[in-house]
C-alpha positions in Angstrom: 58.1 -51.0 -36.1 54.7 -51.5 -37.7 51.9 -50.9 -35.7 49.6 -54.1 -35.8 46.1 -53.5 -37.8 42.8 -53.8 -36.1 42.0 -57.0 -38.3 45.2 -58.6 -37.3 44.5 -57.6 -33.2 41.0 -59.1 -33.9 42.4 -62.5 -35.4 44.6 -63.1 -31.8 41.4 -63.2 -30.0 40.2 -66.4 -29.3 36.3 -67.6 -29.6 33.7 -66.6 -27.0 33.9 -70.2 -26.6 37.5 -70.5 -26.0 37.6 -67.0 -23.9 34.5 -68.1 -21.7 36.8 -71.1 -20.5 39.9 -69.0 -19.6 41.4 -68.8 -16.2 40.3 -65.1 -14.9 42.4 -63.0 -12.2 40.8 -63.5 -8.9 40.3 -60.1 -8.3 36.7 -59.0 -7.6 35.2 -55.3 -8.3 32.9 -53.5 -6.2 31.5 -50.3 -7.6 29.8 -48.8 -4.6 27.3 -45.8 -5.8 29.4 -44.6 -8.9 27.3 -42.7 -10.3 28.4 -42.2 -14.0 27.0 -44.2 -16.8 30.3 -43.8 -18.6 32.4 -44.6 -16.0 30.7 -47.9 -15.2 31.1 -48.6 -18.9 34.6 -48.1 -19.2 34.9 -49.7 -15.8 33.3 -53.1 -17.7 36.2 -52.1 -20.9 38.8 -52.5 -18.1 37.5 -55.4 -16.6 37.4 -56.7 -19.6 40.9 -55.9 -20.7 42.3 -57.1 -17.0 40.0 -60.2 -16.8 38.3 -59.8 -13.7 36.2 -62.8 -11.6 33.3 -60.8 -11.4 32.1 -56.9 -11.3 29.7 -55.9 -8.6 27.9 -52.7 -9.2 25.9 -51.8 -6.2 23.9 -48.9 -5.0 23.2 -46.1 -7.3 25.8 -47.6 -9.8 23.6 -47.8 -13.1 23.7 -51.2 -14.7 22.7 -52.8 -17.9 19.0 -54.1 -18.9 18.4 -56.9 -16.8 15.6 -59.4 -18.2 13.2 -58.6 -15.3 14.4 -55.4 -14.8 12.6 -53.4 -12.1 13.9 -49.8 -13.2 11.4 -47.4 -15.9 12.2 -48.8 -19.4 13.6 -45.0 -20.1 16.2 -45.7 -17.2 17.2 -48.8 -18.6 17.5 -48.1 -21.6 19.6 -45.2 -21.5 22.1 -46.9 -18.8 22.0 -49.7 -21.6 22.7 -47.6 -24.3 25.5 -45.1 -22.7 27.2 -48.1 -20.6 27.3 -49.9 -24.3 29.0 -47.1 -26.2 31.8 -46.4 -23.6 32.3 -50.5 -22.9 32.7 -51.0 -26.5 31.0 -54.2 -26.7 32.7 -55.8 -23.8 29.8 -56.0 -21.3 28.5 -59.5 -22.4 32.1 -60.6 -21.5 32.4 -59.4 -18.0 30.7 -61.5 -15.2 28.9 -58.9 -13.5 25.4 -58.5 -11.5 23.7 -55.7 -9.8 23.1 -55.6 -5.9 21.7 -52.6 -4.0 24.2 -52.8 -0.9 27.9 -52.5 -1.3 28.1 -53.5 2.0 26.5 -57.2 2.1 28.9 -58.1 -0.9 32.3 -57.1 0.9 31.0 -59.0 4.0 30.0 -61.7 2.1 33.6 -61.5 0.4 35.4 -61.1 3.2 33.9 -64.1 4.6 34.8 -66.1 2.0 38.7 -65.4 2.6 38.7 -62.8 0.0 41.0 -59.7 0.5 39.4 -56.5 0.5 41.4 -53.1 -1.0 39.5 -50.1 -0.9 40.6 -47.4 -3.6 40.6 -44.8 -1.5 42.2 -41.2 0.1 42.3 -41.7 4.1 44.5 -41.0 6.9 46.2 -44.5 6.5 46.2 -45.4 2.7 49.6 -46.5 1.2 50.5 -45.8 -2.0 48.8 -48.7 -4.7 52.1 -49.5 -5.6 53.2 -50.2 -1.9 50.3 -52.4 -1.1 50.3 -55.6 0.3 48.5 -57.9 -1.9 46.6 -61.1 -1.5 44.4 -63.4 -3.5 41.7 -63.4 -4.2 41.5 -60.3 -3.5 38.5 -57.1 -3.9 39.2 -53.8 -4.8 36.3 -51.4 -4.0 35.6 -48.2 -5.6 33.4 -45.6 -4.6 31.4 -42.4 -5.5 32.9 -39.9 -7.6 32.4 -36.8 -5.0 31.7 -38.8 -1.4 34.5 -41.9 -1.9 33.5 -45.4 -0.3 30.3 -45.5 2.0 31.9 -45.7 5.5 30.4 -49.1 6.2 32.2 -50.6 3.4 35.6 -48.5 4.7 35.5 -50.6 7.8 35.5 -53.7 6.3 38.8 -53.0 4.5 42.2 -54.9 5.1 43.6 -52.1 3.2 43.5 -49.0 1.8 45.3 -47.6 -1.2 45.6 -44.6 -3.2 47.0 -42.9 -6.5 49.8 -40.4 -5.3 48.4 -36.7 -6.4 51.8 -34.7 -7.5 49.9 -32.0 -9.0 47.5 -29.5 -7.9 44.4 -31.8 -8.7 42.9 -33.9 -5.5 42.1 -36.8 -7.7 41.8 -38.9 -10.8 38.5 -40.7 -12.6 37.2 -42.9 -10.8 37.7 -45.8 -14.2 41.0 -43.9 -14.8 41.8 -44.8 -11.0 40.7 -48.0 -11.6 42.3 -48.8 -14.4 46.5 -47.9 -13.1 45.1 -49.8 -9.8 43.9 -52.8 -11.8 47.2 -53.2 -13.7 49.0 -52.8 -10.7 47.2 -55.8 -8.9 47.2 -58.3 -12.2 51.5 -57.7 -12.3 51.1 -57.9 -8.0 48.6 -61.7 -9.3 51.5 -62.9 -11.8 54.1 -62.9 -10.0 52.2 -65.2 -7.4 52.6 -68.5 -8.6 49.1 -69.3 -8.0 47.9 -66.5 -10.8 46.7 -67.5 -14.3 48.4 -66.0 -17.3 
């Protein structure tokens, strides 16, 4: 088999035009307080890649330069720059915005009829591949050491986790993100109400 060429992978992508009017998943993505700049950006590669409704990134989650951004231009900047190099240029096509609590978007989500999946370890998590799936649907992620803020937990309709068979407690948060994501898109096309 020959492996395709980075021209020819290039040439099967359609315009920004074209790509701005595809269908996306409805699956929403909370980051609540993740707090490294290169997991947020390969969290925007992978919503990218999975074609996500919208990211959230809440808290302490750093962000890209907003036009009226309140933070120092050195803070800024550097998220701007470090989110950049590990999103390889996929940021401008993610739908995403910046809000300081977690918490009012799951409500506000949750209120709309969305579902909302936690990506977390607890006492009652299933195993990602055993969840029961519904769209729209929100998948929260928290904080790379404390998990999801307890306020959000409570809000779930689920929780699912990443079975750990090794002697590690945990994966990545994006690396977590991104078996979860791929999990929910396959869960989302089999539904006959998911785009392509």
């Amino acid at each position: 088999m020959d492996r395709l060429t980075t021209a020819e992978l290039v040439a099967r992508k359609p315009s920004p035009e074209e790509f701005a009017r595809l269908p996306r998943h409805p699956i929403y993505v909370v980051c609540d307080n993740v707090r490294s700049l290169m997991n947020v950006g390969l969290i925007f590669r992978l919503c990218d890649a999975a074609l996500v409704e919208r990211l959230y990134l809440c808290g302490l989650t750093g962000y890209p330069p907003l036009p009226d951004d309140p933070r120092p231009p050195w803070v800024s900047e550097r998220a701007g720059r470090v989110i950049a190099k590990t999103a390889i240029h996929t940021v401008q096509y993610v739908p995403w915005e910046y809000r300081p609590e977690a918490v009012e978007v799951v409500r506000e989500l949750k209120a709309r009829g969305v579902q909302i999946v936690v990506l977390e370890q607890t006492r009652r998590s299933v195993s990602y591949v055993c969840g029961h799936y519904r769209f729209p649907l929100c998948l929260v992620l928290g904080h790379e050491r404390e998990g999801v803020e307890s306020d959000v937990l409570a809000l779930a309709d689920t929780t699912v986790d990443i079975p750990m068979y090794g002697m590690g407690n945990s994966l990545n948060v994006a690396m977590a993100f991104g078996i979860c994501v791929y999990e929910l898109i396959r869960c989302c096309l089999s539904d006959m109400n998911c785009p392509e």
